[in-house]
C-alpha positions as CSV (number, residue, x, y, z in Angstrom):
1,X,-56.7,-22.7,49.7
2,X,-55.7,-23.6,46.0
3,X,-58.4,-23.0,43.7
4,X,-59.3,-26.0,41.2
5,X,-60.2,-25.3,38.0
6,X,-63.7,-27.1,36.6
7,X,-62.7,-30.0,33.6
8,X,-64.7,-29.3,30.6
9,X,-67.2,-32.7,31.3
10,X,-68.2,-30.8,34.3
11,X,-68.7,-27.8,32.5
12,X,-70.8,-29.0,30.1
13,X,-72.9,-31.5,33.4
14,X,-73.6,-27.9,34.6
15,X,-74.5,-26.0,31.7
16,X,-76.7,-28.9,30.8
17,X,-78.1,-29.1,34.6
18,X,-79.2,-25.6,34.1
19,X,-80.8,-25.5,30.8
20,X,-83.1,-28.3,31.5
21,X,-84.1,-26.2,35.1
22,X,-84.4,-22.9,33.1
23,X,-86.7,-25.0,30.2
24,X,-88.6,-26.6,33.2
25,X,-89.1,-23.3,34.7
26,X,-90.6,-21.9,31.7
27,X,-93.0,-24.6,30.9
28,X,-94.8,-24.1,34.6
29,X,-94.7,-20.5,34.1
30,X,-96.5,-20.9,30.7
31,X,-99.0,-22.9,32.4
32,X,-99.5,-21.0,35.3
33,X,-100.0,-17.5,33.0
34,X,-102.6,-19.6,31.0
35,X,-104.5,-21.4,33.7
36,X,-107.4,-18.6,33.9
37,X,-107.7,-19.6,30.0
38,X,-107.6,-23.4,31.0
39,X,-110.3,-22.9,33.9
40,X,-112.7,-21.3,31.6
41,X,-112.0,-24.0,28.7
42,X,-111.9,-27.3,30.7
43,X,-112.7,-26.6,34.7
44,X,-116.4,-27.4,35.7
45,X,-118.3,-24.2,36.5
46,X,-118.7,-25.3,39.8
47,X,-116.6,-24.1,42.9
48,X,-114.4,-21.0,43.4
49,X,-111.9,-19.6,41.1
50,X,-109.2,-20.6,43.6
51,X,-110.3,-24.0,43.6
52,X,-110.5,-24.3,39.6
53,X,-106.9,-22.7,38.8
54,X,-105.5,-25.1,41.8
55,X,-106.9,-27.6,39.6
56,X,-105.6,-27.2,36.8
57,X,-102.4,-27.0,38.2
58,X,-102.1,-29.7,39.5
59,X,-103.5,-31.7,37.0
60,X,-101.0,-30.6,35.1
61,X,-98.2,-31.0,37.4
62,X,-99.7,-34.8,37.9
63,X,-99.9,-35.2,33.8
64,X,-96.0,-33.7,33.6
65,X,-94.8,-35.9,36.5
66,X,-96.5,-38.9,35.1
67,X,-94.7,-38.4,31.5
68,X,-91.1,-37.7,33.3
69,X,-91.6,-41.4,35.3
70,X,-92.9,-43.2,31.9
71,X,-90.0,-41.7,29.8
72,X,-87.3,-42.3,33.1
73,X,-88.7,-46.3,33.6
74,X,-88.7,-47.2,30.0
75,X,-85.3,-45.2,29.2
76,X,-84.2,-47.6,32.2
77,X,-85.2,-50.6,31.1
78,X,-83.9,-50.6,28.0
């Protein structure tokens, strides 16, 4: 089996691939380290902890997903 050697645009499609994973991953670990801060700040009083730091997660997750489809559609359209 002959090894074949990666051109440089593929190269670069990887590197690229994993950057934007590795920046992704470290945005939703930010928010999930801060979330106890959010709850307190922005999550109604009522309900248990669990169900306040799920909500703020996924509001976020919502917001980010939200902002990823905008910026895809109107990237698309242009």
């Amino acid at each position: 089996m002959a090894v074949q050697q990666l051109t440089k645009d593929t190269k670069l499609a990887m590197a690229s691939q994993f950057l934007g994973f590795m920046l992704d991953a470290y945005d939703m670990a930010m928010v999930l380290v801060m979330a106890p801060i959010l709850v307190k700040v922005f999550a109604s009083p009522k309900g248990s902890a669990a169900w306040q730091y799920i909500t703020i997660v996924f509001t976020y997750a919502i917001h980010h997903g939200c902002k990823a489809n905008r910026i895809g559609v109107l990237r698309s359209l242009r």
